[in-house]
BAFI-3210 file (N, C-alpha, C; in Angstrom, 3 decimals, decimal comma, padded with zeros to 6 digits):
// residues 80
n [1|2|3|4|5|6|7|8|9|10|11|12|13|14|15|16|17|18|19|20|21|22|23|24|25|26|27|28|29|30|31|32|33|34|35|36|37|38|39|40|41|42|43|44|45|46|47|48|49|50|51|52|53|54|55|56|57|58|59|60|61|62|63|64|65|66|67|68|69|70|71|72|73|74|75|76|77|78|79|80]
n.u [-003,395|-002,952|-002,369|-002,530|000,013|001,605|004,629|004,425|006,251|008,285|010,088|011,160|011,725|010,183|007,833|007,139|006,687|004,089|002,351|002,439|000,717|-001,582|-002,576|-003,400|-005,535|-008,001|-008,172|-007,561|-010,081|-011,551|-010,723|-011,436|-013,942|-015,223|-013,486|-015,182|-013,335|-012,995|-010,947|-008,860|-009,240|-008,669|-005,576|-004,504|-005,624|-003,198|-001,052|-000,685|-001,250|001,160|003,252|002,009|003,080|005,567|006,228|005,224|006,795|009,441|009,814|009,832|006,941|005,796|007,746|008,835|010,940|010,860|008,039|006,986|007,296|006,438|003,527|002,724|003,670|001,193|-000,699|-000,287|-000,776|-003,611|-004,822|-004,103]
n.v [-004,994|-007,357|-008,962|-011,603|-013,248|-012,497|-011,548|-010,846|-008,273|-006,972|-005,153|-003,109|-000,987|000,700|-000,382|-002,760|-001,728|-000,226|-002,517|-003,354|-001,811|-001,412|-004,290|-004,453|-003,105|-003,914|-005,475|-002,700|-001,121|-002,811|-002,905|-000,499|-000,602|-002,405|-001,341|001,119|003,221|005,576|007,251|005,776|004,771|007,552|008,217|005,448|006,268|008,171|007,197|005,514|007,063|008,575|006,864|005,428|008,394|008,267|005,840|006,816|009,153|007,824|005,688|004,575|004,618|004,846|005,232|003,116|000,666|-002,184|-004,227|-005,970|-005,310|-002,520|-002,952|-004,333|-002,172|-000,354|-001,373|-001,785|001,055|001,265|000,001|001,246]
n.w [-021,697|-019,924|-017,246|-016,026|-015,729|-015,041|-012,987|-009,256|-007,960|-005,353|-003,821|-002,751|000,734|001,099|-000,568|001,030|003,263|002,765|001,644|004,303|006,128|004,397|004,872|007,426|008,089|007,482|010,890|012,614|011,924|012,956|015,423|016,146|015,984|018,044|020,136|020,702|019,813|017,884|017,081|016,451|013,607|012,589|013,037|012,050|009,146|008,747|009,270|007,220|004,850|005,004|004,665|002,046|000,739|000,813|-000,517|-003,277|-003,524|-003,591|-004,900|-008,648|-011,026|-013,186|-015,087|-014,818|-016,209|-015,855|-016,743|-015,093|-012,688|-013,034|-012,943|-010,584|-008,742|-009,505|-009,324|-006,253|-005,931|-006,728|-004,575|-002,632]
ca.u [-002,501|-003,267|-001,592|-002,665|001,049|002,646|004,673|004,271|007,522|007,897|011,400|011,838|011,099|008,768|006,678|006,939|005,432|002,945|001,840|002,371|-000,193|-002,408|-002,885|-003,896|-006,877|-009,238|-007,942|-007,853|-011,439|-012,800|-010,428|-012,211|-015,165|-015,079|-013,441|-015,231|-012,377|-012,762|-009,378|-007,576|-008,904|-007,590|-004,311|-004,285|-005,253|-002,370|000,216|-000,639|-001,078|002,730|003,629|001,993|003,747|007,227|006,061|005,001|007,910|011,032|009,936|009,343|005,960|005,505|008,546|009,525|011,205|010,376|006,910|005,831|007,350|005,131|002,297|002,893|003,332|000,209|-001,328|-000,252|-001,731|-005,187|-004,949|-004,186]
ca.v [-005,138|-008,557|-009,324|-012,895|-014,068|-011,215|-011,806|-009,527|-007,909|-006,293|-005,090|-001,620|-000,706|001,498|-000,899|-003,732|-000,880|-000,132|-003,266|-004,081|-000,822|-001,986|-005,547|-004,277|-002,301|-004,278|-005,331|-001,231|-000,904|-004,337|-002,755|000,954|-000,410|-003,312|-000,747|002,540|004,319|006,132|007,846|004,898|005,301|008,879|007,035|004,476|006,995|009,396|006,678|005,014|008,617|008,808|005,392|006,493|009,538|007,804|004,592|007,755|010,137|007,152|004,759|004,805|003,416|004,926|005,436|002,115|-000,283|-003,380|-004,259|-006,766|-004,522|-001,598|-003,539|-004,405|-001,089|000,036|-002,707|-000,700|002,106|001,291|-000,611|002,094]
ca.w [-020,560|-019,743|-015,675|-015,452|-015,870|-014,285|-011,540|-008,184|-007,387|-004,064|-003,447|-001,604|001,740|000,692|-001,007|002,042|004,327|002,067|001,785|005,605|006,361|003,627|005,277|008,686|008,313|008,799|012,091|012,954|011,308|013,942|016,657|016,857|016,069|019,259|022,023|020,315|019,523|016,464|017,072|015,692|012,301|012,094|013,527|010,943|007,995|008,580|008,966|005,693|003,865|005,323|003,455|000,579|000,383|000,970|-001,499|-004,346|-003,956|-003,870|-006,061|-010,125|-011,177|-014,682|-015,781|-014,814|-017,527|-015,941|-017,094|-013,650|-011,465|-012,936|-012,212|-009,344|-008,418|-010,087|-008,093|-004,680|-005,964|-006,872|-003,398|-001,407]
c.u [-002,963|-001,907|-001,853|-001,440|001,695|002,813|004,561|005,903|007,926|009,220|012,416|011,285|009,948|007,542|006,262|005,919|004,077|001,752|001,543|000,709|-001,702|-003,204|-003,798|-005,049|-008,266|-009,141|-007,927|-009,289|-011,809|-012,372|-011,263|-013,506|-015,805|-014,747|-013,837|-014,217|-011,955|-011,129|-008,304|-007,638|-008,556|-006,091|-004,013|-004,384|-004,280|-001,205|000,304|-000,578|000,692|003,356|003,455|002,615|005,352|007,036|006,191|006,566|009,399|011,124|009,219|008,155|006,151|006,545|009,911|009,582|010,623|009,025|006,188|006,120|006,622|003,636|002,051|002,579|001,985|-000,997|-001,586|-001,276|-002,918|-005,293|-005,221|-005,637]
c.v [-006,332|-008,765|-010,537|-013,632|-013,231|-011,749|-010,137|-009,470|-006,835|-006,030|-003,736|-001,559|000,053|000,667|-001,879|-003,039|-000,624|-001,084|-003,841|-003,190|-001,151|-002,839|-005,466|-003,427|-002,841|-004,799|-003,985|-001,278|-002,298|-003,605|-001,691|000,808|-001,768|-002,004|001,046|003,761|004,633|006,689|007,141|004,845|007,077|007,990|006,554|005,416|007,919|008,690|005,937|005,934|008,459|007,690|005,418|007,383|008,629|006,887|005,983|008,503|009,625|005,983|004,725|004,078|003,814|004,750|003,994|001,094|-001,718|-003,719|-005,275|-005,931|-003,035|-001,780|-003,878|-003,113|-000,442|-000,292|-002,280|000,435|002,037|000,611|000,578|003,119]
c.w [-019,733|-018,285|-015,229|-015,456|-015,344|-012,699|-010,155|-007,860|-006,456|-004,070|-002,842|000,030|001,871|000,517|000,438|003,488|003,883|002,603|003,506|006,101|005,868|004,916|006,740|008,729|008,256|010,363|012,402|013,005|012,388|015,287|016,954|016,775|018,011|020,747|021,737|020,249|018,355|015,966|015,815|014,308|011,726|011,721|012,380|009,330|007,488|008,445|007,482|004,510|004,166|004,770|002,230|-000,023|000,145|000,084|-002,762|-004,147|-003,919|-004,892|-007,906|-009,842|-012,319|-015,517|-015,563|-015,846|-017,766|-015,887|-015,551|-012,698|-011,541|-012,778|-011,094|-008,589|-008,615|-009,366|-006,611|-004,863|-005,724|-005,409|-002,050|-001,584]
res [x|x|x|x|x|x|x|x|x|x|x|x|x|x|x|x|x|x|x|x|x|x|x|x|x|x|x|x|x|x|x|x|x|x|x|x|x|x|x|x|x|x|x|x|x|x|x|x|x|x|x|x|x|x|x|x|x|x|x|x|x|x|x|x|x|x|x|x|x|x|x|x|x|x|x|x|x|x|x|x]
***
């Protein structure tokens, strides 16, 4: 399964949150650790579990046909 030519294909809302959630944690993780407020990584782990959940239960990954866009997906996963 060779992905060095595979393109990334992003194209639900699902996935764009994902990825938006993704992207921000280390800003979260510098912010609670700067104004001690652990809180925010609860915060931050429950809304991305809730992205997760909504990315997993609306969009195919396995049983998807198109071979970059199951990588892609696959890609989210191991990310999250």
């Amino acid at each position: 399964m060779s992905n060095i030519n595979n393109k990334i294909i992003f194209e639900n809302d699902e996935e764009t949150d994902l990825i938006k959630n993704l992207y921000i944690y280390e800003n979260i993780l510098l912010e609670a650790t700067k104004t001690n407020h652990p809180h925010l990584l609860c915060k931050y782990s429950y809304d991305i579990t809730k992205s997760f959940n909504s990315f997993y239960n609306n969009i195919h990954i396995l049983n998807e046909e198109d071979f970059d866009k199951k990588i892609s997906r696959l890609k989210l996963v191991e990310l999250f």
